[in-house]
Structures are given as structure tokens and as C-alpha cells.
N, CA, C and O atoms as CSV, one atom per row, in Angstrom:
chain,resi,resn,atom,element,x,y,z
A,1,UNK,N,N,124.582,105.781,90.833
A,1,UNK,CA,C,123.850,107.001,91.093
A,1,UNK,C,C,123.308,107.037,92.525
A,1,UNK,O,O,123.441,107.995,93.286
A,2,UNK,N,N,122.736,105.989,92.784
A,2,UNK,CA,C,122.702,105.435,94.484
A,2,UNK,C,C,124.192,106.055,95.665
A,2,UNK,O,O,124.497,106.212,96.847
A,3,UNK,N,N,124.426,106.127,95.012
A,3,UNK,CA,C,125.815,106.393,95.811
A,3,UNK,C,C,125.562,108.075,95.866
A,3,UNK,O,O,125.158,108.840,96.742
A,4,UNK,N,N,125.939,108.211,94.702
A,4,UNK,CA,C,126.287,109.760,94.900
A,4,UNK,C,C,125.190,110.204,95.701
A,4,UNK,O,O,125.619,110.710,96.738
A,5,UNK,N,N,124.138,110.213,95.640
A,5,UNK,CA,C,123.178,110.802,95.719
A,5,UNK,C,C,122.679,110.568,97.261
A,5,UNK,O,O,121.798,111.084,97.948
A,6,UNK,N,N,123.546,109.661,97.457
A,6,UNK,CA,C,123.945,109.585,99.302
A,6,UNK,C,C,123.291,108.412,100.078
A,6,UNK,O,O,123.165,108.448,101.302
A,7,UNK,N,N,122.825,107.230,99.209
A,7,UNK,CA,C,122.321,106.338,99.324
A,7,UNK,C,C,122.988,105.300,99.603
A,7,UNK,O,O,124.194,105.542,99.639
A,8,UNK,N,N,122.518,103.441,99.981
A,8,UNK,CA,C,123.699,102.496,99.790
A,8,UNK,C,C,122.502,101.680,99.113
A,8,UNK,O,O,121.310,101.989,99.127
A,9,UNK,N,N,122.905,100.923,98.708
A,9,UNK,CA,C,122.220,99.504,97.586
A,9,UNK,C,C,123.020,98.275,97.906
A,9,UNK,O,O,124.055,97.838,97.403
A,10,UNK,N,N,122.124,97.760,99.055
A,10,UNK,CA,C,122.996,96.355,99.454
A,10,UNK,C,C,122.802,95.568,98.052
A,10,UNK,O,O,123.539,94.584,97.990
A,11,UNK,N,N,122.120,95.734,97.099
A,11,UNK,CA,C,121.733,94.328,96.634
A,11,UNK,C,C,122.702,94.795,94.359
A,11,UNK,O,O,122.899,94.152,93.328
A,12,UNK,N,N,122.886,95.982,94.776
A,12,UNK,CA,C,123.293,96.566,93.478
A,12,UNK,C,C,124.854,95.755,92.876
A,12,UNK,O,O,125.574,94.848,93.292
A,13,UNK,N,N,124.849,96.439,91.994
A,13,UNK,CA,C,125.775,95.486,91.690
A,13,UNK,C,C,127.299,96.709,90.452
A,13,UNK,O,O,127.968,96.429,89.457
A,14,UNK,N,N,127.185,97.770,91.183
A,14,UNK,CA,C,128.303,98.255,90.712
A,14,UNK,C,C,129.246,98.380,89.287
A,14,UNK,O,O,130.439,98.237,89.552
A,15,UNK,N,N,129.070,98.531,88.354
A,15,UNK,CA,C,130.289,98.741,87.421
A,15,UNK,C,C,130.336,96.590,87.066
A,15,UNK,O,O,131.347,95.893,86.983
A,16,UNK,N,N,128.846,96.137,86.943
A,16,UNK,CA,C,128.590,95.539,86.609
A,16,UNK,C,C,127.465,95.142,85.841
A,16,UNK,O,O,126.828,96.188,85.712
A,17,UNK,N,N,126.811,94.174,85.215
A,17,UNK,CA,C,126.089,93.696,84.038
A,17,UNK,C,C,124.241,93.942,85.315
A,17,UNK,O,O,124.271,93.567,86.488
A,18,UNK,N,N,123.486,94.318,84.950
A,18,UNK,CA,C,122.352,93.905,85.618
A,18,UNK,C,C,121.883,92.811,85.533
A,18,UNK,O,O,121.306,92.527,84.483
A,19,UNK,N,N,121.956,91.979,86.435
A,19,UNK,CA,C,120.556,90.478,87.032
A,19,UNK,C,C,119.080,90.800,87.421
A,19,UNK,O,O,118.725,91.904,87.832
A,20,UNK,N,N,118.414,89.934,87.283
A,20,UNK,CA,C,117.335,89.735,88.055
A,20,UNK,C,C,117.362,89.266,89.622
A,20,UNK,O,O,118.032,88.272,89.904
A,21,UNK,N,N,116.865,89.747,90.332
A,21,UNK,CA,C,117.092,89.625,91.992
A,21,UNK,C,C,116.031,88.623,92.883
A,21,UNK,O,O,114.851,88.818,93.175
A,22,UNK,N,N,116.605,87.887,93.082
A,22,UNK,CA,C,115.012,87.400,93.726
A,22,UNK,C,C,114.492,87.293,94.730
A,22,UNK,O,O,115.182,87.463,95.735
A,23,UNK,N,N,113.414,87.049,94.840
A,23,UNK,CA,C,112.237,87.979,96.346
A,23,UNK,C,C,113.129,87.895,97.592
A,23,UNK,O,O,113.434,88.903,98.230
A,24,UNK,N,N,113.475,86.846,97.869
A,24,UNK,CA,C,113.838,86.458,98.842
A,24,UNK,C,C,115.171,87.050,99.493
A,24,UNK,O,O,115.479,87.095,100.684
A,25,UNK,N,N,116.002,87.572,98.164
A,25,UNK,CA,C,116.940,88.488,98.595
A,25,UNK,C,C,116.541,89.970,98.681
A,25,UNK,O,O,117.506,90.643,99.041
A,26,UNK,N,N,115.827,90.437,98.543
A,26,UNK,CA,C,114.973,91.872,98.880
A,26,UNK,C,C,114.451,91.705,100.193
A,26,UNK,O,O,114.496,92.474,101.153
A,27,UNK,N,N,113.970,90.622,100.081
A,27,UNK,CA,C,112.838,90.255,101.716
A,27,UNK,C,C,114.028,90.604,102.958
A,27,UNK,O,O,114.013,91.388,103.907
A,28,UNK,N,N,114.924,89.738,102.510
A,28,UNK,CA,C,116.270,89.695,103.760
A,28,UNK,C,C,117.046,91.123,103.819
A,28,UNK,O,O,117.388,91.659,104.873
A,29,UNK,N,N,117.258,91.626,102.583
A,29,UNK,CA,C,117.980,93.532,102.152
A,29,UNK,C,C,117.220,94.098,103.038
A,29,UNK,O,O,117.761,95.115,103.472
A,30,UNK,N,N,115.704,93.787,103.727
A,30,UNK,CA,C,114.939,94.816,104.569
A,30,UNK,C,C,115.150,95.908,103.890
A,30,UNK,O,O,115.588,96.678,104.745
A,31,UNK,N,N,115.105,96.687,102.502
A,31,UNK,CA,C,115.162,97.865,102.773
A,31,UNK,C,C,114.249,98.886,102.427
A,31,UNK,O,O,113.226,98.768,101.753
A,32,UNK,N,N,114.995,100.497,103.266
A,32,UNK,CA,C,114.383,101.212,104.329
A,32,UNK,C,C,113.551,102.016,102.989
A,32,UNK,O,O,112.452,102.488,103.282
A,33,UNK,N,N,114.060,102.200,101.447
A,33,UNK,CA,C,113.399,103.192,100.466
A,33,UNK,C,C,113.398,101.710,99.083
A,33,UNK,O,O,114.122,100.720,98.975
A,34,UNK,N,N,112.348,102.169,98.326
A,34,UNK,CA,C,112.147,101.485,97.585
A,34,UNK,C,C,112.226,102.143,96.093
A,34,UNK,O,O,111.405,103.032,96.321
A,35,UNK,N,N,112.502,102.309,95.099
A,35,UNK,CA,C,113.018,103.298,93.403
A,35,UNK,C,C,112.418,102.103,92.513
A,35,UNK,O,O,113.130,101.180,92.117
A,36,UNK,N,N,111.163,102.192,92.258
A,36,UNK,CA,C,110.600,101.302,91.069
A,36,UNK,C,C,111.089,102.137,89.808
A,36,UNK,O,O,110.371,103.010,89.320
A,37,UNK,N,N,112.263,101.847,89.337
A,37,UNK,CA,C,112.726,102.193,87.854
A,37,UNK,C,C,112.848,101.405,87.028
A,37,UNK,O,O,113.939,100.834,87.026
A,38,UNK,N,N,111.749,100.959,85.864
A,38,UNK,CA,C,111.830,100.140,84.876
A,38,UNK,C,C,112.010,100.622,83.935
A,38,UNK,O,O,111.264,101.373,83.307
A,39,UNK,N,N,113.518,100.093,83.580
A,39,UNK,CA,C,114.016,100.421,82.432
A,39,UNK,C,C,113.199,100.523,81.069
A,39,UNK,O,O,112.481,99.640,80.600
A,40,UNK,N,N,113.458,101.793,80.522
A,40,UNK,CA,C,112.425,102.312,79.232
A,40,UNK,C,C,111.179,102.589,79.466
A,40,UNK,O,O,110.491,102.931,78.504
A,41,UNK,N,N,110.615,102.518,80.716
A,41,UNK,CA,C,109.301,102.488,81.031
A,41,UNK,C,C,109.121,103.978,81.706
A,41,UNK,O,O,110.120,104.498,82.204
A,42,UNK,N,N,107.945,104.626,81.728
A,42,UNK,CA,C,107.754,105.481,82.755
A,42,UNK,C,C,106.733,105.506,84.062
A,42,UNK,O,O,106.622,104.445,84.675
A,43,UNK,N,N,106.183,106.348,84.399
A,43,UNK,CA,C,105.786,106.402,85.653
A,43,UNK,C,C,104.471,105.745,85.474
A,43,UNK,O,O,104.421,104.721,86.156
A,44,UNK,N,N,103.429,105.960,84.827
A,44,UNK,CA,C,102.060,105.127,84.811
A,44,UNK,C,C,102.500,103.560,84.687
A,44,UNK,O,O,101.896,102.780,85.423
A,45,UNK,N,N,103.734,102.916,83.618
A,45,UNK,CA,C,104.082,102.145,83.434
A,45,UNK,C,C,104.378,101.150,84.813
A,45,UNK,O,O,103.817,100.097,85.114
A,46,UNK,N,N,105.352,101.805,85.451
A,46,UNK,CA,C,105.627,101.812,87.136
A,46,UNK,C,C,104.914,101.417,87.711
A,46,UNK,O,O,104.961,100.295,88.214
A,47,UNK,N,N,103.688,102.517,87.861
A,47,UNK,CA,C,102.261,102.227,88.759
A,47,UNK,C,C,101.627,100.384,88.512
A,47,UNK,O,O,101.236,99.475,89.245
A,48,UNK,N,N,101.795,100.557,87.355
A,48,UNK,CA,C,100.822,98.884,86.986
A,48,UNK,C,C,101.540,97.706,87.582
A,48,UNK,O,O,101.091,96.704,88.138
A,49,UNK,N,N,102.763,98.083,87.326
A,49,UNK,CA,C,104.029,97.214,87.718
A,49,UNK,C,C,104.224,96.922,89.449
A,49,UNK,O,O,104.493,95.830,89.951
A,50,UNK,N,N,104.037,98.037,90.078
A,50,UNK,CA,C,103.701,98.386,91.969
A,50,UNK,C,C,102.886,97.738,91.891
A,50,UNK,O,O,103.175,96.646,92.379
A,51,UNK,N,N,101.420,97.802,91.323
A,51,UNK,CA,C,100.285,96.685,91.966
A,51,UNK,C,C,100.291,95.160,91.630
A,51,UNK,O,O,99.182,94.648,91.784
A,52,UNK,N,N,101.127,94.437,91.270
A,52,UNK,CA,C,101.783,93.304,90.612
A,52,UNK,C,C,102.567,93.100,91.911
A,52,UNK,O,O,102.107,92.352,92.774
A,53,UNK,N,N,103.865,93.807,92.105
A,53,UNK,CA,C,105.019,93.672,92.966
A,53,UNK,C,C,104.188,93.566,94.671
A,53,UNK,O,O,104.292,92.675,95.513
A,54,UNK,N,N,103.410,94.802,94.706
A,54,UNK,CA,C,102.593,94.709,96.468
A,54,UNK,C,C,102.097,93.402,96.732
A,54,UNK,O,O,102.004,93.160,97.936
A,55,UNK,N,N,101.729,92.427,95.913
A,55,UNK,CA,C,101.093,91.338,96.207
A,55,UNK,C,C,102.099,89.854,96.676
A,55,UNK,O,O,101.818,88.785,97.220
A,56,UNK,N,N,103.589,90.576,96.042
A,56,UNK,CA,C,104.356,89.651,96.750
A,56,UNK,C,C,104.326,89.357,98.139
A,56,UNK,O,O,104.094,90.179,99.026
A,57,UNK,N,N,104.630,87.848,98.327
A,57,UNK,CA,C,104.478,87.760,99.376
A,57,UNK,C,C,105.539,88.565,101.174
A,57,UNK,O,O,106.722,88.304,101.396
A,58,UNK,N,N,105.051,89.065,101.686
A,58,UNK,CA,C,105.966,89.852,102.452
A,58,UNK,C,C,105.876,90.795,101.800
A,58,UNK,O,O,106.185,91.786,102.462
A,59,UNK,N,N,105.583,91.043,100.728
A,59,UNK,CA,C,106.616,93.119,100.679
A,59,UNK,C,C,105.651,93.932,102.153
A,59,UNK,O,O,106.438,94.683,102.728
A,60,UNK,N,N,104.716,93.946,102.610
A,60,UNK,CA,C,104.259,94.594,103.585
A,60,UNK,C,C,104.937,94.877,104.552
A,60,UNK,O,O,105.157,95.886,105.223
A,61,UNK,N,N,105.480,93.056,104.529
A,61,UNK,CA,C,106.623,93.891,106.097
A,61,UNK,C,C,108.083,94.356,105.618
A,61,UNK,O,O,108.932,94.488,106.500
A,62,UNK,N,N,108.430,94.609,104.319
A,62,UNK,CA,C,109.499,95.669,104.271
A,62,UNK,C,C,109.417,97.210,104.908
A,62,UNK,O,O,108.481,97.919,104.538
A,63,UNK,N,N,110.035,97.544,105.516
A,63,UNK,CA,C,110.374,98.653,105.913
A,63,UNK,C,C,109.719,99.687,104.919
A,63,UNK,O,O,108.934,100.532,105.351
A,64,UNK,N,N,110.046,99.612,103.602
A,64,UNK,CA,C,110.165,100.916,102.609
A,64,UNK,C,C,108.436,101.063,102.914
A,64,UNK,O,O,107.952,102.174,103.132
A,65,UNK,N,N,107.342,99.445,102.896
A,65,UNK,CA,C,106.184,99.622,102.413
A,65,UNK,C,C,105.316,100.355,103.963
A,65,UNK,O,O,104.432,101.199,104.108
A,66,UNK,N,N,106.074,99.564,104.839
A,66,UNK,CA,C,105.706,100.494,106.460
A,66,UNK,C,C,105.370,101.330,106.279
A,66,UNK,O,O,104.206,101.500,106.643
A,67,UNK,N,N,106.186,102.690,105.489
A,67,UNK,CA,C,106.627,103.933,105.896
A,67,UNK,C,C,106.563,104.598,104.871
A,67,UNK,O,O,106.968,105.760,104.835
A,68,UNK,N,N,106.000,103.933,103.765
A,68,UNK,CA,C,105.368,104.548,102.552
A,68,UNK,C,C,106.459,105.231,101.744
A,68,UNK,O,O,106.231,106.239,101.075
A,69,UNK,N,N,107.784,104.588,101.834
A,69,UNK,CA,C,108.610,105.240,101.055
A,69,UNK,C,C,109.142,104.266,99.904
A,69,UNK,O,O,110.350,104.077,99.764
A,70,UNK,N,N,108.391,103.786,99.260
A,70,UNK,CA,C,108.180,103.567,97.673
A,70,UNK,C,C,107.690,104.160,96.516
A,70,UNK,O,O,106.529,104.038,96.125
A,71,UNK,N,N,108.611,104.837,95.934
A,71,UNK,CA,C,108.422,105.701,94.924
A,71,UNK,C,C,108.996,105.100,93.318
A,71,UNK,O,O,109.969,104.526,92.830
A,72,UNK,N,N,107.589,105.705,92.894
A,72,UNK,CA,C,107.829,104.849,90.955
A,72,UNK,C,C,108.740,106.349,89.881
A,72,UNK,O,O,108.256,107.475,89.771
A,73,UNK,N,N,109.440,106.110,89.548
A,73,UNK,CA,C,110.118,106.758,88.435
A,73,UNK,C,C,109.855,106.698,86.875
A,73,UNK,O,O,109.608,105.692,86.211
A,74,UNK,N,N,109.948,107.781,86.520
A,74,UNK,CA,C,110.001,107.811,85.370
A,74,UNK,C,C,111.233,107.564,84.791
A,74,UNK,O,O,111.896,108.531,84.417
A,75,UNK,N,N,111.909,105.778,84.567
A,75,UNK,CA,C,113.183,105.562,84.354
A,75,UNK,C,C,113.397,106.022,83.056
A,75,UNK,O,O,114.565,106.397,82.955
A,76,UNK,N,N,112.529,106.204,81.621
A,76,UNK,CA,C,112.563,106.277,80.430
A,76,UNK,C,C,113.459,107.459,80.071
A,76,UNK,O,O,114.529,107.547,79.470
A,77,UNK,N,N,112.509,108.475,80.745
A,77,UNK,CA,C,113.003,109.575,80.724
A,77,UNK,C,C,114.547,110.450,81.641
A,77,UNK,O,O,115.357,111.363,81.478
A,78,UNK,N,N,114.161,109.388,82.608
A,78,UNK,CA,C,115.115,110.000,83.688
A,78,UNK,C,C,116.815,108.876,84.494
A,78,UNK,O,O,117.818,109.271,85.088
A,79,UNK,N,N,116.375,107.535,84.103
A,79,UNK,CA,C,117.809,106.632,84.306
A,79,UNK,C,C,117.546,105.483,83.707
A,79,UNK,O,O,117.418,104.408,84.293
A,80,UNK,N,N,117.438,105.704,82.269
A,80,UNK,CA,C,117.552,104.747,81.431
A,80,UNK,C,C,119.076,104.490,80.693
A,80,UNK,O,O,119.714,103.466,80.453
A,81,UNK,N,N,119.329,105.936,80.460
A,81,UNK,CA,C,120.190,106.095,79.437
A,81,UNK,C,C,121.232,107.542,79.739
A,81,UNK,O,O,120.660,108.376,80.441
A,82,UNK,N,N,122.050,107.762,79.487
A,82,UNK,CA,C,122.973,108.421,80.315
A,82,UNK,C,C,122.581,110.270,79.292
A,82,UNK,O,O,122.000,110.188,78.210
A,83,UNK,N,N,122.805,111.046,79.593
A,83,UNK,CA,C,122.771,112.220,79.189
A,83,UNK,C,C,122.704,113.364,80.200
A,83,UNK,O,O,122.940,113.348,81.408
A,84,UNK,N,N,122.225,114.616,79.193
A,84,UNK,CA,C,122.501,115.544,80.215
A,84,UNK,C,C,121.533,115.852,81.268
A,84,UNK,O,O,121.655,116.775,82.073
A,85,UNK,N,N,120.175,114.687,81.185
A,85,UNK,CA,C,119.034,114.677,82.544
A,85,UNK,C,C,119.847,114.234,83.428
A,85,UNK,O,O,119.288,114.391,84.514
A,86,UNK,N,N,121.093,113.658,83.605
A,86,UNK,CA,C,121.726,112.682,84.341
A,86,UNK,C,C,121.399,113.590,86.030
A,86,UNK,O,O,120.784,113.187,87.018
A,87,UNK,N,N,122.129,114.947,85.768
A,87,UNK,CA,C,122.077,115.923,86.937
A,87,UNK,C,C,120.496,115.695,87.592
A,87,UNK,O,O,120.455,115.237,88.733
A,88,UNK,N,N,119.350,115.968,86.977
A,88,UNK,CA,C,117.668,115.966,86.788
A,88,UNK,C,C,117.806,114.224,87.951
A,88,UNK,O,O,117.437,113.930,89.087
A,89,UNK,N,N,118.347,113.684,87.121
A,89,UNK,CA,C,118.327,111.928,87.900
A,89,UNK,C,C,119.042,111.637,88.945
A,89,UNK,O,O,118.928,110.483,89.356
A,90,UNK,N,N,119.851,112.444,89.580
A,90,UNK,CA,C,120.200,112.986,91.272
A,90,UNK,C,C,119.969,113.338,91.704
A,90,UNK,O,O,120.187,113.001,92.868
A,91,UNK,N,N,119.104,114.664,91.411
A,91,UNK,CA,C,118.428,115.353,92.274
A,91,UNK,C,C,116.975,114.656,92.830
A,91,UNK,O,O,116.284,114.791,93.839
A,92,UNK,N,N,116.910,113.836,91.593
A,92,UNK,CA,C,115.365,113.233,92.203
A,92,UNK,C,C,116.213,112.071,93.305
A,92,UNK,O,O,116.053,111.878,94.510
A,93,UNK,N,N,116.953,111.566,92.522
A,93,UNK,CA,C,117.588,110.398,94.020
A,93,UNK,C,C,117.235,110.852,95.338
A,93,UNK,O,O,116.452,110.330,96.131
A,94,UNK,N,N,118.005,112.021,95.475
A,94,UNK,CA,C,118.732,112.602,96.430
A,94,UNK,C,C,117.465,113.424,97.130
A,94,UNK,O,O,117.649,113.781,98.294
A,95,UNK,N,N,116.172,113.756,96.495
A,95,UNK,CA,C,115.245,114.199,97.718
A,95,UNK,C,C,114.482,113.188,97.728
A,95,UNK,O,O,113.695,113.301,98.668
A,96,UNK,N,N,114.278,112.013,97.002
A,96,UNK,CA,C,113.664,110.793,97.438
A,96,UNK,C,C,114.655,110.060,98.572
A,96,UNK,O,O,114.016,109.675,99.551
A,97,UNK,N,N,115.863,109.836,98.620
A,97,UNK,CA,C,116.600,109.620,100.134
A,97,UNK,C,C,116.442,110.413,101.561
A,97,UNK,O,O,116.193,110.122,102.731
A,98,UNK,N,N,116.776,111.775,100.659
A,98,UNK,CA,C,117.231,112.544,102.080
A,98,UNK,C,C,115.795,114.074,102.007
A,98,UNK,O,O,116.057,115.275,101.938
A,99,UNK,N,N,114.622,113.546,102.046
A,99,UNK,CA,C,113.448,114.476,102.071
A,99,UNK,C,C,113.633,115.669,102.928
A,99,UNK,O,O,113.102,116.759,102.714
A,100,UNK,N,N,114.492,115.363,104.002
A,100,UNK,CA,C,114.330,116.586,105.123
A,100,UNK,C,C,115.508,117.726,104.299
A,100,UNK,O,O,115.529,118.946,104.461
A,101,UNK,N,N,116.447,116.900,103.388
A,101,UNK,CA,C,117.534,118.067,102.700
A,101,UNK,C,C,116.843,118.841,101.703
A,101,UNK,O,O,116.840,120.065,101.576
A,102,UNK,N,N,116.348,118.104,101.121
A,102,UNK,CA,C,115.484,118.866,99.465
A,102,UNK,C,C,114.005,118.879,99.813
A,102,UNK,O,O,113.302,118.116,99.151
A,103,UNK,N,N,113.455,119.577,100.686
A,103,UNK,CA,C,111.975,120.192,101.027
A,103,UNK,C,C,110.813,120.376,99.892
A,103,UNK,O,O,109.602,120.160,99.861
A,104,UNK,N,N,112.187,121.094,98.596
A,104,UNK,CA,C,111.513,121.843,97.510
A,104,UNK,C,C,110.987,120.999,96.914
A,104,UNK,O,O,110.045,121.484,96.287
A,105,UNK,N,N,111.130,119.477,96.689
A,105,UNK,CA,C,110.802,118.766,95.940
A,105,UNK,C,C,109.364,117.986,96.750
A,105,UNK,O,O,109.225,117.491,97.869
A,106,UNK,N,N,108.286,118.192,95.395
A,106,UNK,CA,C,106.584,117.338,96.091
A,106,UNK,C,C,106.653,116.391,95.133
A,106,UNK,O,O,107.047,116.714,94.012
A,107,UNK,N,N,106.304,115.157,95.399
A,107,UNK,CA,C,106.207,114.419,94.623
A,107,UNK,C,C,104.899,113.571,94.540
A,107,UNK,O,O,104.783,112.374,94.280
A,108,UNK,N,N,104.049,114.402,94.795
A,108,UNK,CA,C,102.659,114.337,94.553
A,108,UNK,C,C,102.111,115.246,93.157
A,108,UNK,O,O,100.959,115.341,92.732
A,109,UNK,N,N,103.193,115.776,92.702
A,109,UNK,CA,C,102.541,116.904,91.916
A,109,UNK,C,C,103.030,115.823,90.499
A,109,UNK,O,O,104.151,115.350,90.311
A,110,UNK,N,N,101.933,115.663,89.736
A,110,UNK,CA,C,101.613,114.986,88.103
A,110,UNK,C,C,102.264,115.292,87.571
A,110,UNK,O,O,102.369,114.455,86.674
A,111,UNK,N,N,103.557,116.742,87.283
A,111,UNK,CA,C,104.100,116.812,86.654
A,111,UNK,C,C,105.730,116.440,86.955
A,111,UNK,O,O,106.606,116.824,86.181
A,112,UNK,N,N,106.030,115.649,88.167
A,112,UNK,CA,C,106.991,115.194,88.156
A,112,UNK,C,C,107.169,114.281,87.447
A,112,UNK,O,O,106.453,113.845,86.546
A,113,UNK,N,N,108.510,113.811,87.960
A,113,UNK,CA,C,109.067,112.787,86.903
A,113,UNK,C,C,109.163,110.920,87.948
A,113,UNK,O,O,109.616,109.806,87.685
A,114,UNK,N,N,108.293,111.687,89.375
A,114,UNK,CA,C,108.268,110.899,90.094
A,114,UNK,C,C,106.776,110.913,91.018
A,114,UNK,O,O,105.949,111.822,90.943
A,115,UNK,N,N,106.618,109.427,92.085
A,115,UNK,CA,C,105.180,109.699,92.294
A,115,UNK,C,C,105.732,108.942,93.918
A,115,UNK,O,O,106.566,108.039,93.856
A,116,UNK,N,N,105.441,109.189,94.668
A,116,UNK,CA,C,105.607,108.313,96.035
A,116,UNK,C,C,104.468,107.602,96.051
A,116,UNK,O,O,103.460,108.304,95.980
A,117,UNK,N,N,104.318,106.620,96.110
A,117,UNK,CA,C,103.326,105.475,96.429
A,117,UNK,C,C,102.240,105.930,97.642
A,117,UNK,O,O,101.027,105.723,97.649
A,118,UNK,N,N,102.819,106.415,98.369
A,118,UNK,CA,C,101.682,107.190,99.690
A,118,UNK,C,C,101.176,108.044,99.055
A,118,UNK,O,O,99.997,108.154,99.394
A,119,UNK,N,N,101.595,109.086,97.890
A,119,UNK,CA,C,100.732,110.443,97.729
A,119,UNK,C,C,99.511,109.584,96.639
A,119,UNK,O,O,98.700,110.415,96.229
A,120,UNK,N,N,99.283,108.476,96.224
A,120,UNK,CA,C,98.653,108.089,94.937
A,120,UNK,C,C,96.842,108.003,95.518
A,120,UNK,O,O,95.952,107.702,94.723
């Protein structure tokens, strides 16, 4: 979905099984956006989970946390499980990547399905 949605995922793993990743390979990925999606979980879920993860060591000097582009998802609802939100779960990709394309989308507003870590 990273893909389509016009993204790259050095660390993803394609039309394969999901792993656990560890710090140290994120630390080195430098990367520039951050998608806290925990599977079955949603967005408050997320939030508890971000203040756990910020305390790793280094995440500050990632890029994503610089520039405040870490955003928590509502994976439960929105890329847990495949259906017809699937479209709903690109579009959020795709103005969480490319903000200057999809304007329309705030993600400060409570009733998304998403929260940027800067608007909290």
C-alpha cells in the first residue's frame, strides 16, 4: 500500500510474512515519515504505544521525529484487514506522504481515522 500510494519502505518486506524490526535497523532506514499502524489496534491505542516508542533511544534524531511527521493510525479499522476501506487506506497514505497533493485532508480533526503526532 506504501507503494501505491507513492511511498518507498526501505525496511518492508513485500508479498511477504511480517517480522519484528529492530531499533537499530530503523535508526540506520533514517526515515523521512513515520505510520504507527498496530495491527487490530486503533488510534488512542497508537498514542500509548508513541509514548513507549519516543523514549527509544535515538528516535529524536530520526528525520520523521525532526519534522513532526509521525502519524498514529487507526490500523483496526483502516489496514488491518483487506476490504472495501482499502480505497479510505490510500487515501490516508497518500496525504500523509504527499501533504502538498491532498490539502483537503486535516489530521488534527478527532474524527479522523488518523492523528499527526505534531497536531496532539
Amino acid at each position: 500500500m506504501v507503494e501505491v500510494a507513492g511511498g518507498h519502505d526501505p525496511l518492508g518486506r513485500k508479498h511477504r510474512s511480517s517480522v519484528e524490526i529492530k531499533w537499530d535497523d530503523i535508526l540506520n532506514a533514517q526515515p523521512e515519515v513515520i505510520v504507527l499502524a498496530l495491527c487490530g489496534y486503533d488510534v488512542d491505542r497508537a498514542r500509548r504505544d508513541y509514548e513507549l516508542l519516543r523514549r527509544f533511544p535515538g528516535f529524536d534524531s530520526l528525520p520523521a521525529a525532526g519534522t513532526g511527521r509521525v502519524y498514529l493510525v487507526d490500523a483496526k479499522g483502516y489496514f488491518s484487514r483487506p476490504g472495501p476501506r482499502i480505497v479510505d487506506s490510500l487515501e490516508i497514505l497518500a496525504s500523509i506522504l504527499h501533504p502538498e497533493q491532498f490539502p483537503e485532508f486535516t489530521f488534527a480533526d478527532a474524527n479522523r481515522p488518523v492523528l499527526r503526532v505534531a497536531d496532539r
